[in-house]
PyMOL CGO cylinders between C-alpha atoms (Angstrom):
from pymol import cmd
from pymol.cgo import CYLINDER

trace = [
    CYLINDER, 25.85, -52.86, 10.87, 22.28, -54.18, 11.00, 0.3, 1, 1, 1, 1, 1, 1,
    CYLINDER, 22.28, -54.18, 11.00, 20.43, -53.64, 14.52, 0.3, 1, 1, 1, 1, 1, 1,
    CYLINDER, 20.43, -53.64, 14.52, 20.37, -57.47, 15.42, 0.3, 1, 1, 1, 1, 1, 1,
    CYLINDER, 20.37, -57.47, 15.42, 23.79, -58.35, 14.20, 0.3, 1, 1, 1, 1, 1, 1,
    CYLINDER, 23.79, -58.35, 14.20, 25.89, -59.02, 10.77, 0.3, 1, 1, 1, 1, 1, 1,
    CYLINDER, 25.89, -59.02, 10.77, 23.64, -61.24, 8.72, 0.3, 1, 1, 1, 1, 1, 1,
    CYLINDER, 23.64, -61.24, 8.72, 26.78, -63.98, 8.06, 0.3, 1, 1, 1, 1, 1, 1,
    CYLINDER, 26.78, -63.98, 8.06, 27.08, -64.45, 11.92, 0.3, 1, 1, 1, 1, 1, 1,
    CYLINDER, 27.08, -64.45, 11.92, 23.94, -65.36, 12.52, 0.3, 1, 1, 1, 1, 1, 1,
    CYLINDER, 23.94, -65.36, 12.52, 23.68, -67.46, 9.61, 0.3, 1, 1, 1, 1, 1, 1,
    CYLINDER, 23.68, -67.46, 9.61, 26.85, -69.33, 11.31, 0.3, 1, 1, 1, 1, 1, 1,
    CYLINDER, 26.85, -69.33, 11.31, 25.24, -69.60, 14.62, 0.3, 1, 1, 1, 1, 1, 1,
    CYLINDER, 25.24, -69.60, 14.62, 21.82, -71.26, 12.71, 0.3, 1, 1, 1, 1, 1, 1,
    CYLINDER, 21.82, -71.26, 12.71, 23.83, -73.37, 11.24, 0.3, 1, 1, 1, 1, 1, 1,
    CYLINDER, 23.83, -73.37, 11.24, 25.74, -74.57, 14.57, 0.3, 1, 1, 1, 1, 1, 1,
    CYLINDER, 25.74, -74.57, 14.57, 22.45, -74.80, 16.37, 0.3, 1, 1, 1, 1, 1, 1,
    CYLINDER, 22.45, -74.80, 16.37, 21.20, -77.15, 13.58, 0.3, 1, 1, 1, 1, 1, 1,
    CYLINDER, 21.20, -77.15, 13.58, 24.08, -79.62, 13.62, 0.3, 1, 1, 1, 1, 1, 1,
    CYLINDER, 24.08, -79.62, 13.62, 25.06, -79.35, 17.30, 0.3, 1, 1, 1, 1, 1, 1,
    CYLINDER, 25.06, -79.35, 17.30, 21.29, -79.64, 19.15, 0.3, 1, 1, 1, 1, 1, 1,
    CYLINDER, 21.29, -79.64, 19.15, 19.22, -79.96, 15.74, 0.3, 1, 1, 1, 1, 1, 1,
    CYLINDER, 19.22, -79.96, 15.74, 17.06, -77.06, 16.51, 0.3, 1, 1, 1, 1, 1, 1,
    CYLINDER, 17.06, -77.06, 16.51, 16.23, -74.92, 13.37, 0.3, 1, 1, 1, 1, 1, 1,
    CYLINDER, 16.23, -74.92, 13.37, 16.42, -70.74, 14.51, 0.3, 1, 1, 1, 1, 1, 1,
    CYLINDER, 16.42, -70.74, 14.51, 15.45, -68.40, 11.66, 0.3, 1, 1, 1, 1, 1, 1,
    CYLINDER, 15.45, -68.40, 11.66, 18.74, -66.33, 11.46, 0.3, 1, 1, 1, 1, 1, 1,
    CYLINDER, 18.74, -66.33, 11.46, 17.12, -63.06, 10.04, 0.3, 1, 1, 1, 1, 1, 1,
    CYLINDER, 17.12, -63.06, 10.04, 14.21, -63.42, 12.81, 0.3, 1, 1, 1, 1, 1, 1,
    CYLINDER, 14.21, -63.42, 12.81, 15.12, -65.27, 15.62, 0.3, 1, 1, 1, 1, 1, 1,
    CYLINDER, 15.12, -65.27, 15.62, 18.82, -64.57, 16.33, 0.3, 1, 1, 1, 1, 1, 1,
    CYLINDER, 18.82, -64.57, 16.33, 20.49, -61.33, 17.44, 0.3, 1, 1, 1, 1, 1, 1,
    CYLINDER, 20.49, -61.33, 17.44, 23.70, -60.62, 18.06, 0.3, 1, 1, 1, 1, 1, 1,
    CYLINDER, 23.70, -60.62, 18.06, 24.43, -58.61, 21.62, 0.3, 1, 1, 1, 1, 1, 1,
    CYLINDER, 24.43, -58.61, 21.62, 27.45, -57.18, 23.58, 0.3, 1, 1, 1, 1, 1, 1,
    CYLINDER, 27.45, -57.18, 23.58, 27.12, -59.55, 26.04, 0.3, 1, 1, 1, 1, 1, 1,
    CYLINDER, 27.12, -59.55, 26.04, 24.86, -61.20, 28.79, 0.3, 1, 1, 1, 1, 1, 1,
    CYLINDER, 24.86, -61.20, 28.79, 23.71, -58.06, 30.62, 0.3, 1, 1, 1, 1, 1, 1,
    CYLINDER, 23.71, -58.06, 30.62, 22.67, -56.38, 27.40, 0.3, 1, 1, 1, 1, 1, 1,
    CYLINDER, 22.67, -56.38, 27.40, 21.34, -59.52, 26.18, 0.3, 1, 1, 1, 1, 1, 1,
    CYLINDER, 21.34, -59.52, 26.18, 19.19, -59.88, 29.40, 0.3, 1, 1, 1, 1, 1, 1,
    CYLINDER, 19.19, -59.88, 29.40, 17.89, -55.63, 29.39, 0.3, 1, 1, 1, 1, 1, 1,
    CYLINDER, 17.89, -55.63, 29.39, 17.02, -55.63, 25.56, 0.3, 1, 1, 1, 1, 1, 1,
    CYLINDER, 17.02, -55.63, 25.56, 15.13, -58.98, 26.48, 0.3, 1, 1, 1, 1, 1, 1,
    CYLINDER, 15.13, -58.98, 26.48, 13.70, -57.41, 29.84, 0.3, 1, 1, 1, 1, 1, 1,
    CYLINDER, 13.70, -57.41, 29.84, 13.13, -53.59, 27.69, 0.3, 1, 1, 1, 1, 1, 1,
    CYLINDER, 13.13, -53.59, 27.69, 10.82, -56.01, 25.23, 0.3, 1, 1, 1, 1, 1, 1,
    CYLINDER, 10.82, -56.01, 25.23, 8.30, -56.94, 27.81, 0.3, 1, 1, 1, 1, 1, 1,
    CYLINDER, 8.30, -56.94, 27.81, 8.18, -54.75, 30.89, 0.3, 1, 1, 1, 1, 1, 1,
    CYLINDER, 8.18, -54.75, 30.89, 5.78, -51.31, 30.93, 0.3, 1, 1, 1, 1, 1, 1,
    CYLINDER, 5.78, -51.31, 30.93, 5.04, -49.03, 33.36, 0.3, 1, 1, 1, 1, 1, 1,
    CYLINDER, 5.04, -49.03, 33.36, 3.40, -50.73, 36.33, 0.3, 1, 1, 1, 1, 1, 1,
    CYLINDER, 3.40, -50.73, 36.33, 4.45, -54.59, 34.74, 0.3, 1, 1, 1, 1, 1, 1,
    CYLINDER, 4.45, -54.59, 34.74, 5.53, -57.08, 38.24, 0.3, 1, 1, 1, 1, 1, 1,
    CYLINDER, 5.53, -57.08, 38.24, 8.54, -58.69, 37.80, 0.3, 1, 1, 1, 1, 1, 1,
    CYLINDER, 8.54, -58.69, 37.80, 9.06, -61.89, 40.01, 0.3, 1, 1, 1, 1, 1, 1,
    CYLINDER, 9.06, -61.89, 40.01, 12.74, -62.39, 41.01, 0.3, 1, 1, 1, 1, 1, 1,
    CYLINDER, 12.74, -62.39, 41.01, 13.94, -65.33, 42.20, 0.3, 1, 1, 1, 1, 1, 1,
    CYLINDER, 13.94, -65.33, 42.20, 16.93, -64.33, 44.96, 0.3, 1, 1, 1, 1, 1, 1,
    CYLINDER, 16.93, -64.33, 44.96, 19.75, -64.25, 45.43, 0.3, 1, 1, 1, 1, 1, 1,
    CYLINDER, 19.75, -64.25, 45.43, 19.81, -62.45, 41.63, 0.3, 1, 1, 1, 1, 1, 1,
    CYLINDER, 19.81, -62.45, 41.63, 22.12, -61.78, 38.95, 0.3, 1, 1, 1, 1, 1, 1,
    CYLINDER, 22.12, -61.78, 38.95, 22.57, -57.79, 39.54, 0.3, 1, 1, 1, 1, 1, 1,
    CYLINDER, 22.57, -57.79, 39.54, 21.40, -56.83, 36.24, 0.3, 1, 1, 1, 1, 1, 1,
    CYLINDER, 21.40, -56.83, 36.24, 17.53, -57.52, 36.90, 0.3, 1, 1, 1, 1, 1, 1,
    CYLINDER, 17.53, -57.52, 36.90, 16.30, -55.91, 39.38, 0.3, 1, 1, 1, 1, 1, 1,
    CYLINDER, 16.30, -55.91, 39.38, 17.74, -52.24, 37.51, 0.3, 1, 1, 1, 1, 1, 1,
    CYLINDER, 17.74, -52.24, 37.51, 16.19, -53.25, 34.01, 0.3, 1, 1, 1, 1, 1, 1,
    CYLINDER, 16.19, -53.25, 34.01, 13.04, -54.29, 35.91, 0.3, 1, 1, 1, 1, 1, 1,
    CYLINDER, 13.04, -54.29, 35.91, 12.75, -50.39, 37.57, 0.3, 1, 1, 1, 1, 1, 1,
    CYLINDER, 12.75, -50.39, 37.57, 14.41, -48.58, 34.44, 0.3, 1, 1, 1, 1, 1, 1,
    CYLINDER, 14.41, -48.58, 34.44, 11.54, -49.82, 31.99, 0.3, 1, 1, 1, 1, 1, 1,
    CYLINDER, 11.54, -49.82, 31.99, 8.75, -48.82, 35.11, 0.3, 1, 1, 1, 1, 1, 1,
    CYLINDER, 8.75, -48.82, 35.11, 8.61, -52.47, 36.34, 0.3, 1, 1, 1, 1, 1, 1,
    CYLINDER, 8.61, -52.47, 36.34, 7.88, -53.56, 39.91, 0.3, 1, 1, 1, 1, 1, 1,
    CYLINDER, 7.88, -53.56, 39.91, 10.42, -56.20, 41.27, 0.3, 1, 1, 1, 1, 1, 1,
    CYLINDER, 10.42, -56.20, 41.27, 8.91, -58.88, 43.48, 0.3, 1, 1, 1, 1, 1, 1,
    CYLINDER, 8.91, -58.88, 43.48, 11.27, -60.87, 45.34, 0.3, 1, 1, 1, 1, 1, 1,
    CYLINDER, 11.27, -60.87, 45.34, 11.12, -65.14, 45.87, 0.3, 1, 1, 1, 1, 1, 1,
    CYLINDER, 11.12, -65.14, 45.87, 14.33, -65.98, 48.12, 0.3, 1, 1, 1, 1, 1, 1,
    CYLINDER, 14.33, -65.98, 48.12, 15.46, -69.39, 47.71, 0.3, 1, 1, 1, 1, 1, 1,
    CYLINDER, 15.46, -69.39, 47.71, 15.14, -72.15, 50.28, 0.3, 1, 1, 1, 1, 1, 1,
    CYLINDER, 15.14, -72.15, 50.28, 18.65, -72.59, 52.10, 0.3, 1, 1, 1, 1, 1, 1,
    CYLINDER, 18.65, -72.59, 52.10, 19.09, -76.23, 52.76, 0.3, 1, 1, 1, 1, 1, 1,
    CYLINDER, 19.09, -76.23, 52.76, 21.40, -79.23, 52.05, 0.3, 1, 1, 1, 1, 1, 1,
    CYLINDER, 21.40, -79.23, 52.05, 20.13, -78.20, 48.20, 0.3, 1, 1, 1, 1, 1, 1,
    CYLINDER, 20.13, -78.20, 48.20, 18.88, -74.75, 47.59, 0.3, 1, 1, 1, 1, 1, 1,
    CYLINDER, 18.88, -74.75, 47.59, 16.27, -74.43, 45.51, 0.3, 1, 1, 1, 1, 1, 1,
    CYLINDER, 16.27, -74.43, 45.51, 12.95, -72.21, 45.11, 0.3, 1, 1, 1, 1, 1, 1,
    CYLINDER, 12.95, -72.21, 45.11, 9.70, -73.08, 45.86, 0.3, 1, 1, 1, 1, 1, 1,
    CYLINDER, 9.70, -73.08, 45.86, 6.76, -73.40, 43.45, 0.3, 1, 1, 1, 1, 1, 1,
    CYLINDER, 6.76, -73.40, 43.45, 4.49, -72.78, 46.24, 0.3, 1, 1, 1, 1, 1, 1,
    CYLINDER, 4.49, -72.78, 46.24, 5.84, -69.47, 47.25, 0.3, 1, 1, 1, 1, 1, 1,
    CYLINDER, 5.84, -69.47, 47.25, 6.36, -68.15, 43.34, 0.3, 1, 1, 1, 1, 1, 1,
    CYLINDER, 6.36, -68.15, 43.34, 2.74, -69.14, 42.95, 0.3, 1, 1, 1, 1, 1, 1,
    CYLINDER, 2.74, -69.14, 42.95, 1.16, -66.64, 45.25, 0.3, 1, 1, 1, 1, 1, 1,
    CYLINDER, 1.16, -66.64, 45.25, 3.47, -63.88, 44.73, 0.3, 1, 1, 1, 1, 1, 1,
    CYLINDER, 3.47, -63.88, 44.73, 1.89, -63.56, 41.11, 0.3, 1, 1, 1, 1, 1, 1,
    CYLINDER, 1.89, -63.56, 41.11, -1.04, -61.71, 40.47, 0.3, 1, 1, 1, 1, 1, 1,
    CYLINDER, -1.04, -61.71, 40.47, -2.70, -59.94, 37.18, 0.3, 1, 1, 1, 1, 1, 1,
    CYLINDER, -2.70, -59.94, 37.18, 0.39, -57.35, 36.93, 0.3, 1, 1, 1, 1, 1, 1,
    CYLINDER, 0.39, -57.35, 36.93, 2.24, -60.46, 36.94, 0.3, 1, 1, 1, 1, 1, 1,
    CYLINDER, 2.24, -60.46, 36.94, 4.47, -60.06, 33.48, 0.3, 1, 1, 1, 1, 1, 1,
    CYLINDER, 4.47, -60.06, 33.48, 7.39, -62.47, 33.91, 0.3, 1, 1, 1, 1, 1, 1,
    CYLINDER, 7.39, -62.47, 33.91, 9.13, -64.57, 36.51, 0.3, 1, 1, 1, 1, 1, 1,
    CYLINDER, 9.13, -64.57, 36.51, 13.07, -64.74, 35.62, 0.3, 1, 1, 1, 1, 1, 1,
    CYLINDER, 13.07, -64.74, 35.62, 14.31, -68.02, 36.60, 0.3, 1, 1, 1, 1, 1, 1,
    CYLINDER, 14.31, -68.02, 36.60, 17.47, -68.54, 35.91, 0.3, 1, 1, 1, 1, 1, 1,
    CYLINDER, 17.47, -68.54, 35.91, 19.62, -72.12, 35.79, 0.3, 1, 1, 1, 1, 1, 1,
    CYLINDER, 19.62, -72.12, 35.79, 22.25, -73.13, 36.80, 0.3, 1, 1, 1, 1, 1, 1,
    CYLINDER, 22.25, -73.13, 36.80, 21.06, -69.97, 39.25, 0.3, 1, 1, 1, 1, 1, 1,
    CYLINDER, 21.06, -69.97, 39.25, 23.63, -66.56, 39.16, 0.3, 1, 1, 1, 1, 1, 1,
    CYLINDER, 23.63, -66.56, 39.16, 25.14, -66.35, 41.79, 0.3, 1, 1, 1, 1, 1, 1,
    CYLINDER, 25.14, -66.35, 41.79, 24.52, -69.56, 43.87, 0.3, 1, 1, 1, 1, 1, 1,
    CYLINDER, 24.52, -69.56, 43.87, 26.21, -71.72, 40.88, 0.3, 1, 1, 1, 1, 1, 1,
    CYLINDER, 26.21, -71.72, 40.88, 23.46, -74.69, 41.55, 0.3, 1, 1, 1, 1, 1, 1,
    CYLINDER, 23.46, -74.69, 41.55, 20.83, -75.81, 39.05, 0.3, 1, 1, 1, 1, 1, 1,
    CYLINDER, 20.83, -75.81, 39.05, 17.21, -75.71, 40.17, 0.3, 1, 1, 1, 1, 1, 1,
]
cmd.load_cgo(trace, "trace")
């Protein structure tokens, strides 16, 4: 089987894409196939962070991130959410935790494991 996936399933899923949101994806260079979530999330996390890389973290996380952050040599940098009548993160606070190591901030929405979108 072909690293990113059979060929005819990701021809399927271009197609879907295109009629349900009309968003053209390039199936042989833009789509790959994965086991699930948590792989989906370390290959994508693998492509990016090196040795010495910051990772901003919005918390509470998804458990997966902060392990692919340290397995490829990344630094985790934690942002804890505002508690409140509506949790969210803050812009402000994000903004000065990054700094030239600075290589991605994972945001995620609706956020894992609060269940709310930011």
């Amino acid at each position: 089987m072909p690293m990113p996936g059979l060929p005819s399933l990701r021809k399927i899923i271009s197609r879907k894409i295109l009629t349900q949101y009309k968003a053209e994806y390039n199936f042989e260079t833009e789509i790959t196939i994965t086991a699930g979530a948590t792989q989906a999330l370390y290959t994508a996390i693998s492509t990016i962070i090196h040795s010495g890389d910051e990772v901003i973290i919005i918390e509470p996380a998804y458990d997966s991130y902060v392990p692919a952050v340290i397995a490829n040599g990344g630094v985790p940098i934690y942002s804890q959410l505002t508690a409140g009548e509506r949790i969210q993160f803050r812009l402000e606070v994000i903004k000065k935790k990054i700094s030239r190591k600075t290589k991605a901030i994972i945001i995620n929405s609706p956020h894992n494991p609060k269940g709310s979108v930011s």
